[in-house]
C-alpha positions as CSV (number, residue, x, y, z in Angstrom):
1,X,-62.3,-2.5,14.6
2,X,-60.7,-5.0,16.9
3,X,-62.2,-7.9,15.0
4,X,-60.7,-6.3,11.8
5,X,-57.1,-6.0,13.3
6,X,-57.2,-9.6,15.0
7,X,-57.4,-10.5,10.8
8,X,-54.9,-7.3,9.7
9,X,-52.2,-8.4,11.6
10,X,-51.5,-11.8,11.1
11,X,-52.1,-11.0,7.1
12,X,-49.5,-8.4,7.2
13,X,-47.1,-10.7,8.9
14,X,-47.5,-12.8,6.4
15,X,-47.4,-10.3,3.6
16,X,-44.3,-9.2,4.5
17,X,-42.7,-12.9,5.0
18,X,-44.1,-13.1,1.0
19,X,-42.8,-9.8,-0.3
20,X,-39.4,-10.4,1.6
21,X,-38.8,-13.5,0.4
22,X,-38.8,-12.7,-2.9
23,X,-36.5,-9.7,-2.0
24,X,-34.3,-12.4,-0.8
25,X,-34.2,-15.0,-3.3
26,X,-33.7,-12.1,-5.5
27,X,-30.7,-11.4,-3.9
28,X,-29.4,-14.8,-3.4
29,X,-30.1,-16.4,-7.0
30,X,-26.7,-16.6,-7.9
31,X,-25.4,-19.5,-4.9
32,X,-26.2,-22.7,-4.3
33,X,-27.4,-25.2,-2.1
34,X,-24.0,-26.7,-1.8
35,X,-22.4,-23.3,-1.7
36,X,-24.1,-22.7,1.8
37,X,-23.6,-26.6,2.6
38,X,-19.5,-26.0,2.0
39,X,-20.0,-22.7,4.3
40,X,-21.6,-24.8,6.7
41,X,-19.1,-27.5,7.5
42,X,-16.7,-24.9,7.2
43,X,-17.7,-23.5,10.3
44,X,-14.8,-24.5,13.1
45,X,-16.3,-26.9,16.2
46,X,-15.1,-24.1,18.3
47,X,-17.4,-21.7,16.9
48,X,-20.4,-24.0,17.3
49,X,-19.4,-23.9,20.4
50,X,-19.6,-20.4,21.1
51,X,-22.6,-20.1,19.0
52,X,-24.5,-22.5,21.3
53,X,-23.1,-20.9,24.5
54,X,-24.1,-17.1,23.0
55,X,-27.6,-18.8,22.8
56,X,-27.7,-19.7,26.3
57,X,-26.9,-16.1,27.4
58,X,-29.6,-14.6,25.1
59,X,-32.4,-17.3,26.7
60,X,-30.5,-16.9,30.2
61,X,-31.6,-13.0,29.9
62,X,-34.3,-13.8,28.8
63,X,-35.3,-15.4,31.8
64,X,-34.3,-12.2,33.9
65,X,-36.2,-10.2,31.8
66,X,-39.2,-11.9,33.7
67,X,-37.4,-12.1,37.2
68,X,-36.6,-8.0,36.9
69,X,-40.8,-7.7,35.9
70,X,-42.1,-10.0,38.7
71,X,-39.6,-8.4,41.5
72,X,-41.1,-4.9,39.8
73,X,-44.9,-6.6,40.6
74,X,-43.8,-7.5,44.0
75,X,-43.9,-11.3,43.1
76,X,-41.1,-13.8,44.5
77,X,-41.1,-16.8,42.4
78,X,-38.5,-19.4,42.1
79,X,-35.6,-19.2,39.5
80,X,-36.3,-22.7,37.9
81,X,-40.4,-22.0,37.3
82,X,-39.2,-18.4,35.7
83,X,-36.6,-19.8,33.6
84,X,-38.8,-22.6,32.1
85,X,-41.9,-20.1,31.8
86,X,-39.3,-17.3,29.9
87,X,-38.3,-20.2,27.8
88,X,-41.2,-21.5,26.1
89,X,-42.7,-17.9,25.9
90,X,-40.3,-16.7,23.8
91,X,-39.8,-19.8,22.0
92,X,-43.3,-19.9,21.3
93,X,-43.6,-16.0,20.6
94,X,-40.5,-15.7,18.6
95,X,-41.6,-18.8,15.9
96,X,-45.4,-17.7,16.2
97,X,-44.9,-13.8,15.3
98,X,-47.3,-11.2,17.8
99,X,-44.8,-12.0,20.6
100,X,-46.7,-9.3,23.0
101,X,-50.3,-12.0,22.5
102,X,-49.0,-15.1,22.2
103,X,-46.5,-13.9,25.2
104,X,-49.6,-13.2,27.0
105,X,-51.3,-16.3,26.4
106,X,-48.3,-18.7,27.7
107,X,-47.7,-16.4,30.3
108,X,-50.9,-16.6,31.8
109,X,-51.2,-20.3,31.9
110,X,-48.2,-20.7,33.6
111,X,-47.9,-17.8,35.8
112,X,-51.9,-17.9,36.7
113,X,-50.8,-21.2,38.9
114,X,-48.7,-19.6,41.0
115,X,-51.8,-16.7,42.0
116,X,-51.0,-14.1,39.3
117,X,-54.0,-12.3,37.8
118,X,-54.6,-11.8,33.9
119,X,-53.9,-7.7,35.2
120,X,-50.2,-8.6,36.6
121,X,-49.8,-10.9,33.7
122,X,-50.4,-8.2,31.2
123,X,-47.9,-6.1,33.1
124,X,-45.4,-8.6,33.3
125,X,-45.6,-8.9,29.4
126,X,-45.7,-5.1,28.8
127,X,-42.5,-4.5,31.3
128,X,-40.4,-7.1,28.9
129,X,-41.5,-5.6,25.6
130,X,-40.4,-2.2,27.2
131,X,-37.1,-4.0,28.7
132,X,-36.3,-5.5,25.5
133,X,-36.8,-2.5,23.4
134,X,-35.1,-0.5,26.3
135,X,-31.5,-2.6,25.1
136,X,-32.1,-1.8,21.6
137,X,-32.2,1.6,22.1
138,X,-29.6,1.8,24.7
139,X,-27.1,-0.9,22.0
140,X,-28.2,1.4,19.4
141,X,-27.4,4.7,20.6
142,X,-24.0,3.1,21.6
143,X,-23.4,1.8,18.2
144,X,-24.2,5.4,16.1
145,X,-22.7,6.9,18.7
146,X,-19.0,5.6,18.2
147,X,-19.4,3.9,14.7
148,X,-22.2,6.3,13.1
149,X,-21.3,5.5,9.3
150,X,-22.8,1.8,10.2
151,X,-26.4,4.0,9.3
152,X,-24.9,4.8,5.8
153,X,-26.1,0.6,5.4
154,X,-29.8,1.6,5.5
155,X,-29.7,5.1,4.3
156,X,-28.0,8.0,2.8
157,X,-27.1,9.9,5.5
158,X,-23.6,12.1,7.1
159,X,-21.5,10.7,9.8
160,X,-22.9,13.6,11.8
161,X,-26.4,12.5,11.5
162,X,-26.1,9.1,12.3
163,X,-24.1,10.5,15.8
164,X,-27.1,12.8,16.5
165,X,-29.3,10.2,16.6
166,X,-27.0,7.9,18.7
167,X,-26.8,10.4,21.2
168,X,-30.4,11.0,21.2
169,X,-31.4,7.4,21.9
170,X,-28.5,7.8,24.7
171,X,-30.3,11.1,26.0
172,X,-33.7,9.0,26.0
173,X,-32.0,6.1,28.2
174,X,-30.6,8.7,30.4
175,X,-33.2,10.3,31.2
176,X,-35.2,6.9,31.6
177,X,-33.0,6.2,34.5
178,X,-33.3,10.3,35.9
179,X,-37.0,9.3,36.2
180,X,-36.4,6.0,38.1
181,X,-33.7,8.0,40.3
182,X,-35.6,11.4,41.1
183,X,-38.8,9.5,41.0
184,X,-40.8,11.4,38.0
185,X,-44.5,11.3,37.8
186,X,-45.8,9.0,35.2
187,X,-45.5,9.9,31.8
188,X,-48.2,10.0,29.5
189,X,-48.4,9.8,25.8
190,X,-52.1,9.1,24.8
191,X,-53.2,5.8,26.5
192,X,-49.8,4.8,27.1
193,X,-48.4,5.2,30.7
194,X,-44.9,4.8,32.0
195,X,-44.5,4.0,35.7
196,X,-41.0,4.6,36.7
197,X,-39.4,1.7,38.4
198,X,-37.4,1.9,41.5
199,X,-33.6,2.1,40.8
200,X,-32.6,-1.4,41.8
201,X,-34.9,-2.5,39.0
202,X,-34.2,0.4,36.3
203,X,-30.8,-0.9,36.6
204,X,-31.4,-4.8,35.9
205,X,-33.5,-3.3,32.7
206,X,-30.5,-1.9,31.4
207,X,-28.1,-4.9,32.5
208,X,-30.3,-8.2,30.9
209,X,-31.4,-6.7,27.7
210,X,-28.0,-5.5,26.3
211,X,-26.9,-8.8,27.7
212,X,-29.2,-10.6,26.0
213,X,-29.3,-8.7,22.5
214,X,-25.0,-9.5,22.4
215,X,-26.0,-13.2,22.8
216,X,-28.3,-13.1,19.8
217,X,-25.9,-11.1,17.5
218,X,-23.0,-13.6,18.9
219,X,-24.7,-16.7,17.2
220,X,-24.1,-15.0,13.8
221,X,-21.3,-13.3,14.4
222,X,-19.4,-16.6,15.5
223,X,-20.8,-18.2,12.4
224,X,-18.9,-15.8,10.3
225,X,-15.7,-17.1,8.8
226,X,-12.6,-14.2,9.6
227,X,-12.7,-13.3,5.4
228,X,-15.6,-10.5,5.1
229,X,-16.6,-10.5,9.0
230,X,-16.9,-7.0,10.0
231,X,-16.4,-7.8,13.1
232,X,-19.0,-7.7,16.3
233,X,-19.4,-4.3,16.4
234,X,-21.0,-4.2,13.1
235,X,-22.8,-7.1,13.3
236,X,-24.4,-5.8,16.5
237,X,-25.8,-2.7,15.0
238,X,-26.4,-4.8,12.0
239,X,-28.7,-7.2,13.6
240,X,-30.0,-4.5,15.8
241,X,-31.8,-3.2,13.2
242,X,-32.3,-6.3,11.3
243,X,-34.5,-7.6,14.5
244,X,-36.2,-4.7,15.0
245,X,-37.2,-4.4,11.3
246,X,-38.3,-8.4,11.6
247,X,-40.2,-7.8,14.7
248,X,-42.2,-4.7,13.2
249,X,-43.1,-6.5,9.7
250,X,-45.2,-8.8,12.0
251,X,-43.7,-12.0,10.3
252,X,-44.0,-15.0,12.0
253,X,-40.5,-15.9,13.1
254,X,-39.3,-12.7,10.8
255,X,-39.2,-15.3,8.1
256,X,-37.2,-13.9,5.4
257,X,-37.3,-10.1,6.4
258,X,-34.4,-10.6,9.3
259,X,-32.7,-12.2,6.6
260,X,-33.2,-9.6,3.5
261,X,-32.3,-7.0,6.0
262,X,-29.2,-8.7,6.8
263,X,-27.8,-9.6,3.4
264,X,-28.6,-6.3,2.1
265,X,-26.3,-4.5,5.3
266,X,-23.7,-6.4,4.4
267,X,-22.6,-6.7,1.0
268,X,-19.0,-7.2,1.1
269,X,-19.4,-10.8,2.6
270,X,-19.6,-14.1,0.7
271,X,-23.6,-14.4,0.4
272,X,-23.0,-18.2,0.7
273,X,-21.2,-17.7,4.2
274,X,-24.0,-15.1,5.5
275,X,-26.7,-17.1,4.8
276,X,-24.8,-20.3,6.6
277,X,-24.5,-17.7,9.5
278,X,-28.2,-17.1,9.8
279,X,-29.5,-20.4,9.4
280,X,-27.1,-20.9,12.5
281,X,-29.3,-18.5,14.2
282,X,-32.2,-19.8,13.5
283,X,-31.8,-23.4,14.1
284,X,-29.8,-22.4,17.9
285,X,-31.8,-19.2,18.4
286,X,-35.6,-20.7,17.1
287,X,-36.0,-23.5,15.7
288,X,-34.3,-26.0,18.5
289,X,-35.9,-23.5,21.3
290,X,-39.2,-23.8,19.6
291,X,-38.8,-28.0,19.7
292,X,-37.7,-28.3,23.7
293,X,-40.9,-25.5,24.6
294,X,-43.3,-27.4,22.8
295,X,-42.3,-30.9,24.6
296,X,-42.5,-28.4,27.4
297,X,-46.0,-27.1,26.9
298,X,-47.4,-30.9,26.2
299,X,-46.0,-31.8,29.7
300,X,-47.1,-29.1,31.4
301,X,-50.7,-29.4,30.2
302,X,-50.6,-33.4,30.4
303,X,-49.6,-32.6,34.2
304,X,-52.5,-29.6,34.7
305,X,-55.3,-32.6,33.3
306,X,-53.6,-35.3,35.5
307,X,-54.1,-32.6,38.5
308,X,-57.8,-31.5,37.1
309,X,-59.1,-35.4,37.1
310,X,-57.3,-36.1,40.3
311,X,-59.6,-33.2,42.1
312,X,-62.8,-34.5,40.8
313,X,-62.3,-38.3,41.7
C-alpha cells in the first residue's frame, strides 16, 4: 500500500497542476502577455519594496517555526544554522510539493550534524506542519469571524454560517491553548497524538504562524494597484484559502491551483493586474527562495565531502 501511495501522490499533484491549469487559462484567455507586462511595470518601486520586505517576514517566521520546535525538543541551536536550515527547507518543499517528506529529508541532513536523531527530526517536521496549520486556522476563524460574507467567494452560504464557523475555528485554538495551560492529557484521534506544549511555546505557535501567513498574503496584496484591491483583509482570507487549497491538491509549488483559486475569489479586479500580483509572489515568495537554497544545498554538501575525505586521509 505504501509503495502504491509513494506513486499516488506525486501523480495527483500533478493531476491537479493539469486540470487547474486549464481551469486557469480558461479563465484568463481574454489578456495578454503585454496586458500583465503593462500591470507589471505599473507596480510603484515602493511596493516592490514592501513586497520584498513582506517576504522576509514570511521566511523570518519561518525560521521560528523551527526555533519554537527545537526549544519544544529540548534542543539549543544557534539562530544563524536554524535560519539557513528553515530556509532551504521550505524553499525546497514549497517548489518540490510533499513539503512534510521533502521537509524531512533536508531537515535531516542538516539537523542530523548537530546530534539530532531521524525520531526528533520527524518531530521537528510534524510540530511546523501543526504550527503552520495552527495560523491558518487561528487567521481564519479571525477573518469569518468579523468579515463572514468573504465565504460567499467559495460557496453559497448566509453571513451567519460563515460566523459559526469562524468562531468554531476560534473555539478550536482556544482550547488548544486550555490544553497547553491546564496541562491536558494527550489527545488521540486514531494514530494521531497531540502532546500539549508548555505555555511559553504554545504561545510562540500562535505568534510566528499568523506572522508569517500576513507576510505571504502582503507580497500580493502590495502588488495590487488601489483600483479593484479589496484591501488586506480580503486578500488575507483570500489567500488563506487559496494556500490551503494549493497545499492539499499536492501540486508541486501549487502550480496553477493557488492561482485558479485566486482569480476565481476575486472577480471584480483587472485579471491582468491579479495575475501581475501572483507572479510577484511567486518569483519573491518561490522561485528566488528556491535559487539562493539550492546554491545553499550544493555548498553545504560540497563542504560535508570536503569534511568526509579530510577524515579518511
Amino acid at each position: 500500500m505504501k509503495r502504491v501511495m509513494d506513486f499516488a501522490w506525486p501523480a495527483i499533484g500533478l493531476g491537479a497542476v493539469a486540470f487547474s491549469s486549464w481551469l486557469l487559462f480558461k479563465e484568463l484567455r481574454g489578456i495578454s502577455f503585454n496586458d500583465v507586462a503593462a500591470s507589471l511595470a505599473a507596480i510603484p518601486i515602493h511596493h516592490w519594496a514592501l513586497a520584498v520586505l513582506s517576504t522576509l517576514v514570511a521566511y523570518g517566521a519561518l525560521a521560528w517555526y523551527d526555533r519554537i520546535g527545537l526549544a519544544h525538543l529540548g534542543r539549543r541551536l544557534s539562530w544563524p544554522f536554524i535560519s539557513l536550515t528553515s530556509f532551504t527547507t521550505y524553499a525546497l518543499s514549497h517548489n518540490i510539493g510533499a513539503s512534510v517528506f521533502s521537509g524531512a529529508v533536508v531537515r535531516y541532513r542538516a539537523y542530523s550534524t548537530k546530534g539530532l536523531g531521524m525520531a526528533e527530526v520527524g518531530l521537528l517536521v510534524a510540530f511546523c506542519s501543526f504550527t503552520f496549520f495552527l495560523g491558518s486556522v487561528l487567521l481564519g476563524g479571525f477573518v469569518l469571524t468579523l468579515d463572514p460574507q468573504i465565504i460567499e467567494r467559495w460557496a453559497d452560504l448566509p453571513d451567519w454560517a460563515g460566523r459559526l464557523i469562524g468562531l468554531a475555528m476560534l473555539g478550536a485554538v482556544a482550547l488548544y491553548a486550555a490544553g497547553s495551560m491546564f496541562h491536558f492529557r494527550p489527545l488521540k484521534i486514531g494514530k494521531f497524538e497531540l502532546v500539549y506544549p508548555r505555555p511559553p511555546i504554545a504561545a510562540r505557535q500562535l505568534c510566528a504562524a499568523p506572522l508569517e501567513l500576513l507576510g505571504a498574503a502582503g507580497i500580493i496584496y502590495f502588488a495590487l494597484p488601489a483600483a479593484g484591491n479589496p484591501g488586506f483583509f480580503i486578500v488575507l482570507g483570500i489567500f488563506l484559502a487559496s494556500f490551503s487549497i494549493a497545499l492539499i491538491s499536492h501540486a508541486p509549488g501549487g502550480l496553477g491551483v493557488l492561482e485558479f483559486a485566486f482569480v476565481k475569489a476575486m472577480p471584480d479586479t483587472q485579471r491582468a493586474d491579479l495575475v501581475a500580483a501572483l507572479l510577484v509572489f511567486r518569483l519573491l515568495y518561490l522561485i528566488i527562495p528556491l535559487i539562493f537554497a539550492l546554491v545553499v544545498v550544493v555548498l553545504f554538501e560540497r563542504q560535508r565531502i570536503t569534511e568526509i575525505i579530510r577524515a579518511k586521509v
